[in-house]
C-alpha positions as CSV (number, residue, x, y, z in Angstrom):
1,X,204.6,143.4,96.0
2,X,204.1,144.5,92.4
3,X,200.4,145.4,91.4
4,X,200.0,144.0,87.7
5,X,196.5,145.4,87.2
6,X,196.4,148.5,85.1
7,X,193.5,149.5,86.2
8,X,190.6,148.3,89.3
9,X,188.3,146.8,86.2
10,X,191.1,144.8,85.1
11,X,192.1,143.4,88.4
12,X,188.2,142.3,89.1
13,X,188.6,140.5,85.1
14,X,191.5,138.8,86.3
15,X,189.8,137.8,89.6
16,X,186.6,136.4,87.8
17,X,189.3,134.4,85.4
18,X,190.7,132.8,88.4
19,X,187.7,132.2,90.2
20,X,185.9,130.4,87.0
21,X,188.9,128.4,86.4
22,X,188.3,127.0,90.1
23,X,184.6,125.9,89.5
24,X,185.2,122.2,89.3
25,X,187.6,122.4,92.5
26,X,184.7,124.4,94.1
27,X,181.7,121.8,93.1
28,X,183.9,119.0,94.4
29,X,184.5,120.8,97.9
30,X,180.9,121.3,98.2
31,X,179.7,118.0,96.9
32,X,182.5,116.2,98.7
33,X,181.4,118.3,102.2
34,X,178.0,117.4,101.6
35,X,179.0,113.8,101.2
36,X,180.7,113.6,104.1
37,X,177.9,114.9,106.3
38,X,175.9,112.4,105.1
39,X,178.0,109.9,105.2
40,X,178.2,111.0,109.2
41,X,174.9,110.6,110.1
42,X,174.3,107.7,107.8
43,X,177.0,104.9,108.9
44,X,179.2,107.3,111.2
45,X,181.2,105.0,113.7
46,X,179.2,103.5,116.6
47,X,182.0,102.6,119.0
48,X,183.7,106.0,118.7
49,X,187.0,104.7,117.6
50,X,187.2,105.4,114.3
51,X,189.6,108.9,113.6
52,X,187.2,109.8,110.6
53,X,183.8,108.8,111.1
54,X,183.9,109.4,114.7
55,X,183.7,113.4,114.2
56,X,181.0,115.2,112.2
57,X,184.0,117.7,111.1
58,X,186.3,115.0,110.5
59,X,183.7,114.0,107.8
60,X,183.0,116.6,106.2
61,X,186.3,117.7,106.0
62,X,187.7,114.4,104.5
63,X,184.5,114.0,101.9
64,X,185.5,118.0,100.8
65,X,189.2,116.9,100.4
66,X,188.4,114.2,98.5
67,X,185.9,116.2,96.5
68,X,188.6,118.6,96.0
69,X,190.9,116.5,94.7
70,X,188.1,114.9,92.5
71,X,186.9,118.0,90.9
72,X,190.5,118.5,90.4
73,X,190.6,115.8,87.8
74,X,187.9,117.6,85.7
75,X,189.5,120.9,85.3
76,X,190.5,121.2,81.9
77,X,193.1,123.9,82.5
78,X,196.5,123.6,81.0
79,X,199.5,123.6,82.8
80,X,201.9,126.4,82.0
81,X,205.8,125.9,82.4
């Protein structure tokens, strides 16, 4: 595995780049999480049938994928080829 940091400072630069590139994924996940919980303990599934709503982590987990994917569509990054 090749190191292409010149030095530790750099690699931490390049680390931050990456990580503030990610912020609208990284709202999304939280909001969408946060969503999910909610939507749990709101509606939820009385019967116990339902795959999503049945499950407190199924709902969370769904609500940060979909969060996820919705902060997804704010990122403003451009695709390299």
């Amino acid at each position: 595995m090749q190191n292409n940091c010149e030095t530790k400072s750099s690699c931490k630069e390049k680390m931050m780049l990456r990580i503030k590139g990610m912020i609208p994924e990284l709202i999304g996940i939280t909001l969408g999480a946060i969503g999910g919980g909610i939507y749990y303990f709101t509606v939820g599934c009385s019967s116990g049938s339902c795959p999503i709503t049945s499950n407190p982590f199924m709902s969370v987990l769904w609500g940060a994928m979909i969060g996820f994917l919705t902060g997804g569509l704010f990122n403003n990054k451009k695709l390299k080829k």
